[in-house]
C-alpha positions in Angstrom: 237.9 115.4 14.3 239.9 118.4 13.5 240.8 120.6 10.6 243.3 123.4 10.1 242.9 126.2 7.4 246.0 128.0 5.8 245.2 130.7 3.6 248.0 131.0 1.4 249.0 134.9 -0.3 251.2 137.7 -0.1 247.7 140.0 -0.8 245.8 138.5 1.9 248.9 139.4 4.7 249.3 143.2 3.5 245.2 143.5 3.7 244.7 144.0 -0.1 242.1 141.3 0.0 240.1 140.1 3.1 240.1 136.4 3.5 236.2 135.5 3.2 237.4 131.4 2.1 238.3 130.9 5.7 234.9 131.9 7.1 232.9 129.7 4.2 235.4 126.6 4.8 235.0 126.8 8.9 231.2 127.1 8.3 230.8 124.2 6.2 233.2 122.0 8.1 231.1 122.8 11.2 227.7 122.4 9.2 229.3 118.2 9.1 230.6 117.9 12.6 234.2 118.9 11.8 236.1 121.6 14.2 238.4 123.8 13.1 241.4 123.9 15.1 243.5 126.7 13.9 243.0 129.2 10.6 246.7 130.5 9.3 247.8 132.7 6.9 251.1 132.4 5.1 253.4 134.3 2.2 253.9 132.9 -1.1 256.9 131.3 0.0 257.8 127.8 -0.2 259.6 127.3 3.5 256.8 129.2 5.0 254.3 127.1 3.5 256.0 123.7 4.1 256.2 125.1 8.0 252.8 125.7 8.6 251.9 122.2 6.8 254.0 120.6 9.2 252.7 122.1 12.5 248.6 121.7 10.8 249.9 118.0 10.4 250.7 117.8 14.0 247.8 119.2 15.3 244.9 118.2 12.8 243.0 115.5 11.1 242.5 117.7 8.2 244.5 120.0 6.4 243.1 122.5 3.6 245.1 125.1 1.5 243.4 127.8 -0.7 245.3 129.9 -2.9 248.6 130.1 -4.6 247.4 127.7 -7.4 247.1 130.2 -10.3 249.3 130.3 -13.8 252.0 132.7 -12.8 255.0 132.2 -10.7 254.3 133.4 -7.3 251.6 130.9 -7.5 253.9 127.7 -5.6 251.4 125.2 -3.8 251.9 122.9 -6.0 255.0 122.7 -6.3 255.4 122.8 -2.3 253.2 119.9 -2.1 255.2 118.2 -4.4 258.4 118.7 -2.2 256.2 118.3 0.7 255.0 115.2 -0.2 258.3 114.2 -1.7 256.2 113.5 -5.0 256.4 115.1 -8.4 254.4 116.8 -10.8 252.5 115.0 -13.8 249.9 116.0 -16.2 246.7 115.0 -15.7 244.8 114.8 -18.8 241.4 115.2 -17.7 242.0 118.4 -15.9 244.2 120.0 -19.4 241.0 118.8 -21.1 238.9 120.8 -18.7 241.4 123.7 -19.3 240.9 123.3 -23.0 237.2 123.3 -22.8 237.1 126.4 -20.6 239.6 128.4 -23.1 237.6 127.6 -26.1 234.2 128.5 -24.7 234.8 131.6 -23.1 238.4 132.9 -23.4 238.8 132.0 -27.1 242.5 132.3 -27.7 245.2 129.9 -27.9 246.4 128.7 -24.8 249.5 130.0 -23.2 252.1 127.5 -21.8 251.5 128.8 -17.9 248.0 127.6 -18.6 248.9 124.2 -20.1 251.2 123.9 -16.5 247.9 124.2 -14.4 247.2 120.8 -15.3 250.5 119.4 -13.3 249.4 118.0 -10.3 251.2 115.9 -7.5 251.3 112.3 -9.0 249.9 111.0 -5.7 247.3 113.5 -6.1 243.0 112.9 -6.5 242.2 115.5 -8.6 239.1 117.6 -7.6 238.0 119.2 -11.1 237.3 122.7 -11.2 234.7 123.2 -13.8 234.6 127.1 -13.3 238.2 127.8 -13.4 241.4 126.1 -14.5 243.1 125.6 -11.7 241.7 121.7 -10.3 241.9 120.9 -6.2 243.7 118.5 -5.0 243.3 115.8 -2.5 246.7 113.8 -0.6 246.8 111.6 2.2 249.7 110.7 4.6 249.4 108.3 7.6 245.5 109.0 8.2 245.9 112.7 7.6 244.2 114.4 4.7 245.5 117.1 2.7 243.3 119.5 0.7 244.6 122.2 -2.0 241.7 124.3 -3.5 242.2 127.7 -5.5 241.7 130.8 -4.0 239.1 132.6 -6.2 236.2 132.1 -3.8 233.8 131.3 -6.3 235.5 128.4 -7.4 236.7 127.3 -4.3 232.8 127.1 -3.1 231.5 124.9 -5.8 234.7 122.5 -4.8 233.9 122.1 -1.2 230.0 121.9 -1.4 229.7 119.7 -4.3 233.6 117.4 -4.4 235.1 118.3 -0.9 232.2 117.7 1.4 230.6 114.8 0.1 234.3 113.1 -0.4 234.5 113.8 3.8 231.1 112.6 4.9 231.6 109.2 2.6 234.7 108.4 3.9 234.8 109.8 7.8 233.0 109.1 10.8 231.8 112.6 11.6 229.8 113.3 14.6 226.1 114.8 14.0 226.1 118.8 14.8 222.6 120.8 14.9 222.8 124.6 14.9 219.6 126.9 15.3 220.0 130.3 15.2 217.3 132.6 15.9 217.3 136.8 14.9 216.2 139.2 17.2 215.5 143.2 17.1 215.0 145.7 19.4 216.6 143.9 22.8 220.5 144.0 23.9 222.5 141.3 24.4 222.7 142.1 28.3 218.7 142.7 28.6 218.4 139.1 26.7 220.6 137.4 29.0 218.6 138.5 32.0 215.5 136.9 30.4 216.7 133.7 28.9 218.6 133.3 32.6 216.8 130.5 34.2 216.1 128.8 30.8 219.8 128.6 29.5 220.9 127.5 32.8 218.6 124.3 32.6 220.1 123.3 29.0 221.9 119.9 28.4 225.4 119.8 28.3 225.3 118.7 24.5 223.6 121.9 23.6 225.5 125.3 24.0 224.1 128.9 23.7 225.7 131.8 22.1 225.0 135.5 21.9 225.8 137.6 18.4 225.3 140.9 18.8 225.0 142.8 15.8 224.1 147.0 15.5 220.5 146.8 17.1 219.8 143.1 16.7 221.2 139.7 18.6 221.5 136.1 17.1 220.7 133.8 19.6 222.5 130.1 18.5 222.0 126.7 19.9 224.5 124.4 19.1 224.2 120.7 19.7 226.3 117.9 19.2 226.4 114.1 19.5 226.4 110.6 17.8 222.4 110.1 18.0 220.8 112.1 15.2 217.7 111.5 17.0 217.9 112.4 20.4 219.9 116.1 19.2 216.8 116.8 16.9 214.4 116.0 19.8 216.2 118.0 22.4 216.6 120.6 20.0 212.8 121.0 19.4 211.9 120.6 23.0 214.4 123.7 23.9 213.0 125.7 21.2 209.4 125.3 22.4 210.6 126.5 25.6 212.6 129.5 24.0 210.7 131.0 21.6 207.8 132.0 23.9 210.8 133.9 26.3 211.9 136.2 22.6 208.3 136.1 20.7 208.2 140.1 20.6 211.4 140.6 19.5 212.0 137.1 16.8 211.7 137.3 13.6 212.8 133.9 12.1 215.3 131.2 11.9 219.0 132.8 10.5 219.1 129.0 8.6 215.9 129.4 7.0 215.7 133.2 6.3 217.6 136.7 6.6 215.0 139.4 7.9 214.7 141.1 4.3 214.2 137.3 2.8 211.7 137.0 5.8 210.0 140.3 4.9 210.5 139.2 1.0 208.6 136.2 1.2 205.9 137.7 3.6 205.0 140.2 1.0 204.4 137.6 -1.6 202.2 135.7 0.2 200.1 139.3 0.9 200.9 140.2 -2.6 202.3 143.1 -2.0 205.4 145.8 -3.0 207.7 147.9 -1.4 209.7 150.8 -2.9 212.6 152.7 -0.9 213.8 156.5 -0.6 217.4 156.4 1.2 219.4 159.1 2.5 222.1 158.1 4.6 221.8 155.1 3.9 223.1 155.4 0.5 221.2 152.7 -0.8 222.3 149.6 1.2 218.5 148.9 2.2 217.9 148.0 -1.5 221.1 146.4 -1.7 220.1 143.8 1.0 216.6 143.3 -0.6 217.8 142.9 -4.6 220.1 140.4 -2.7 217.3 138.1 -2.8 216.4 135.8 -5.7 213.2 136.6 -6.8 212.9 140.6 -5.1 211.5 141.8 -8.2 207.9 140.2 -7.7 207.9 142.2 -4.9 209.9 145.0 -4.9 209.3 148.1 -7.0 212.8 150.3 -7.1 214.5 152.5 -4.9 215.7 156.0 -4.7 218.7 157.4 -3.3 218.1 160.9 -2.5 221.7 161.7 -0.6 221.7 165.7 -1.1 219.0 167.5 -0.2 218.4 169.0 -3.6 217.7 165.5 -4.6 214.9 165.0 -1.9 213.6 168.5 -4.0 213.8 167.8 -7.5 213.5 163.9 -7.6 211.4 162.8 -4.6 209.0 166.2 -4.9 209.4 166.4 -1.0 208.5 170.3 -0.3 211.2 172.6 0.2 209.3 174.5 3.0 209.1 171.4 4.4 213.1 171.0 4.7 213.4 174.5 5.7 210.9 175.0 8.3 211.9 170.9 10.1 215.6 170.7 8.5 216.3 167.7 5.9 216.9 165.2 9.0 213.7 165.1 10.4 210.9 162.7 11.2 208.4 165.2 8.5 211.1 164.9 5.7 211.3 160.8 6.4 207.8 160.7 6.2 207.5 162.6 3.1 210.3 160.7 1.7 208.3 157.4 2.0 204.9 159.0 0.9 206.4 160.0 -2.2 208.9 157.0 -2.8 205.3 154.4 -2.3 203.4 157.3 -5.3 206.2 157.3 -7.5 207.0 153.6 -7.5 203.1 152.7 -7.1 204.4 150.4 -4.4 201.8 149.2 -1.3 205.2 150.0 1.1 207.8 152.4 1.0 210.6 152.8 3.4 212.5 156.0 3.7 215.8 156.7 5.6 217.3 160.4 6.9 220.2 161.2 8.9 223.7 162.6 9.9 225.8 160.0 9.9 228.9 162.0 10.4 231.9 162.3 11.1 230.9 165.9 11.3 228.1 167.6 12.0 228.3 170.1 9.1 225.4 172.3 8.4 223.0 170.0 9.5 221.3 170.6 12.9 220.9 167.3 14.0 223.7 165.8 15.7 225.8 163.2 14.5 223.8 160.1 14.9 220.6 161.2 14.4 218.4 158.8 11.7 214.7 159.2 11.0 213.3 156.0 9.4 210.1 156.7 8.2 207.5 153.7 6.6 204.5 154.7 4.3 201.3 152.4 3.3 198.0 152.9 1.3 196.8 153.9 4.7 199.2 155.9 7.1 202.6 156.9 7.4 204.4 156.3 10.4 208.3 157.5 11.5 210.8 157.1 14.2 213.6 158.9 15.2 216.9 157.5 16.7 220.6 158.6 18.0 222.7 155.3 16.1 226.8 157.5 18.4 229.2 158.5 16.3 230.8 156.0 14.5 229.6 156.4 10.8 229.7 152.8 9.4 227.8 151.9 13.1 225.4 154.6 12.3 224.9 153.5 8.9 224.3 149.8 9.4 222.5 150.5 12.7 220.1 152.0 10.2 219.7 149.5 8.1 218.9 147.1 10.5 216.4 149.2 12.7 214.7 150.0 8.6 214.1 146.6 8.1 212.6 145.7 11.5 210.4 148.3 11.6 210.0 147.2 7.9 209.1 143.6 9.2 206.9 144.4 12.3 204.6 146.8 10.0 204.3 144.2 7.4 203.4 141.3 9.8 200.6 143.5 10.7 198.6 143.1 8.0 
C-alpha cells in the first residue's frame, strides 16, 4: 500500500517556510503499515497541481495534499479538486457552522465573505472537520484511489490525521502490521557500532531491517519489522532485542518511542526526587530549551542561566574573575565553577554548565574553535570534561548539547 505526499505553496519552494507536514504525515502513515512512495512540492498553481495529482494517481494508493486551502486567493486546492474531480463546489453547513463557532469565540468580528467561502467543498467530498481552524479536510475517492486535502497550518493538519485521517484508513484498509524500535546511543560512531553489532545484524530475519542514524555524538539504532502476523513480529522483535541490548548496554539510554534522553533524564530525577538547574554559555540556552520541552519539567527542574559574555559569568553567576583570567573563560575550572554556582543559586541537587568557542572565529579567546567544556555539579563533587566538537558552529553547538545531556544522564543513573 502506497501513499504520495504533495505539499502545495509558493513559500514552501522559495524556502520561506520548511516543510515539517511531510515528515509528520510519512511518520504516521508508516506508524500503520503505509509506504510513502514519493513526497512533492508544487506552486500555487492550478495546472501544476492537477499534474502532480495525476502522476501521484498513477503511482499510489493514496494521495494527500496539505496547504493551499486558506481564505485568500492564491489559496486554489479546492477549486483544483473540483476541476480535478470534475465536481463543483457546495456549502457544507456543518463546516460554516464550525466557522461561525470559531469566529465568535475567539476572533469576535463579523465574518468576512472569504471566510464564509471556506465552507465550499467538492460536492463529492467527506468533510474532515477542522475544529482548530476554518479550513475543513477533505476526503475523495476515484476507482479505489483515495484523495486527501488537509490545510497546511501544521497544527491543524496534526489533529486531522491522528484523530479523522488515521482511524478513517485503518477502518477501511487492509494495512499490513509494521513494528519500529529504536534505540539511542551516546558516546560510540556509527562505524565503531557497526563493527560490534556485525555478527548479530547479519543473523536478523528478512522481515526485520536495521538502520543507523547518526546524529552529533549519538546513533539511533532502528529495527523495523513488517508482516501480516501481529504476533510473530512482536515475538521476533523481543527475541532480537534481548540479543541486542547486551551488545550497546554501556552506551543505551532508552527506547526513542518511549523517551527522548532529557524525558529519560526527566523522569529519572522524579523517581530520585531530585532537581537540576543549568549555566549555558555557548550553548545559548538550548539545554534548557530541550528540558522545558517536557510536560511536567518543572517538578524537576529549577531554572537556567545563560551566561553568553564573560562579564555575565562575573556579575550573574559570581564565577571569580581571577579565575577567568588566570584559566581563560573556556576552560574546564570556569565550567566547573559555572555549575557549582548555577546548583547554589537555583538550590538545585544538579547543575549542568556549558563553555566554549563555537566559532566561526577564534576571536580573543585562546581556545580554538571547537573547544567545549561541559562541566556537571552535585551536593557532593563537581566533575568536567573538555572536547574539540571541528569547526562548523551549529555542529559544535548541538554536539554540545548532546554530549551535556549524556554526561547529564550517565551521572544521574549513578545514584
Amino acid at each position: 500500500m502506497f501513499a504520495e505526499i504533495i505539499t502545495i505553496g509558493d513559500e514552501i519552494l522559495i524556502g520561506q517556510i520548511v516543510d515539517s507536514n511531510s515528515a509528520f504525515l510519512a511518520k504516521e502513515l508508516n506508524r500503520i503499515g503505509i509506504s510513502v512512495y514519493q513526497v512533492t512540492s508544487v506552486q500555487d498553481d492550478i495546472r501544476h497541481i492537477k499534474k502532480a495529482l495525476s502522476e501521484a494517481e498513477a503511482n499510489a494508493d493514496i494521495i494527500i495534499m496539505t496547504g493551499g486551502l486558506g481564505p485568500t486567493k492564491d489559496d486554489i486546492t479546492k477549486n483544483t479538486l473540483a476541476s480535478y474531480f470534475d465536481d463543483v463546489l457546495v456549502q457544507n453547513d456543518l463546516v460554516l457552522k464550525n466557522i461561525e463557532d470559531l469566529w465568535r469565540k475567539y476572533v469576535k468580528q463579523d465574518l468576512a465573505q472569504v471566510n464564509i467561502d471556506q465552507a465550499l467543498v467538492p460536492s463529492r467530498a467527506k468533510v474532515l472537520m477542522n475544529h482548530h481552524g476554518s479550513a475543513p479536510g477533505m476526503w475523495l475517492e476515484k476507482e479505489n484511489k483515495v484523495f486527501i486535502a488537509l490545510p497546511g497550518v501544521p497544527f491543524e493538519m496534526k489533529a486531522l490525521v491522528k484523530h479523522q485521517m488515521i482511524p478513517a484508513l485503518q477502518s477501511q484498509l487492509k494495512l499490513p502490521f509494521i513494528l519500529h524500535k529504536t534505540l539511542l546511543t551516546y558516546g560510540v560512531g556509527e562505524s565503531k557500532l557497526a563493527e560490534r553489532l556485525e555478527l548479530w545484524a547479519n543473523n536478523l530475519p528478512k522481515f526485520i531491517k536495521l538502520a543507523y542514524l547518526p546524529s552529533l555524538g549519538r546513533v539511533r539504532l532502528r529495527l523495523s519489522a513488517k508482516g501480516d502476523d501481529k504476533s510473530v513480529i512482536i515475538k521476533e522483535m523481543d527475541r532480537q532485542l534481548a540479543q541486542l541490548i547486551p551488545l550497546v548496554d554501556d552506551v543505551f539510554v532508552g527506547f526513542e518511542e518511549e523517551h527522548s534522553i532529557e524525558a529519560i533524564i526527566g523522569k529519572r530525577l522524579m523517581k530520585l526526587s531530585k532537581t537540576l538547574a543549568t549555566a549555558e554559555s555557548c550553548t545559548g540556552g538550548k539545554i534548557a530549551e530541550k528540558i522545558t520541552a517536557i510536560p511536567g519539567a518543572s517538578n524537576y527542574f529549577k531554572g537556567s542561566i545563560v551566561s553568553y559574555a564573560t562579564q555575565s559569568k562575573i556579575d550573574v553567576l559570581k564565577v571569580d574573575a581571577f579565575l577567568i583570567k588566570k584559566y581563560s573563560v573556556v576552560s574546564t575550572q570556569v565550567a566547573e565553577e559555572m555549575a557549582k554556582q548555577a546548583r547554589i543559586m537555583f538550590d538545585s541537587d544538579f547543575a549542568i554548565a556549558t563553555t566554549g568557542n563555537a566559532g566561526p572565529t577564534k576571536g580573543d579567546l585562546s581556545a580554538e574553535i571547537g573547544t567545549v567544556c561541559i562541566a556537571i555539579a552535585t551536593s557532593k563533587d563537581v566533575m568536567s570534561h573538555k572536547f574539540n566538537f571541528g569547526n562548523h558552529r551549529i555542529k559544535v553547538i548541538n554536539k554540545a548539547v548532546n554530549k551535556a545531556f549524556e554526561l547529564l544522564q550517565k551521572e544521574i543513573f549513578k545514584k
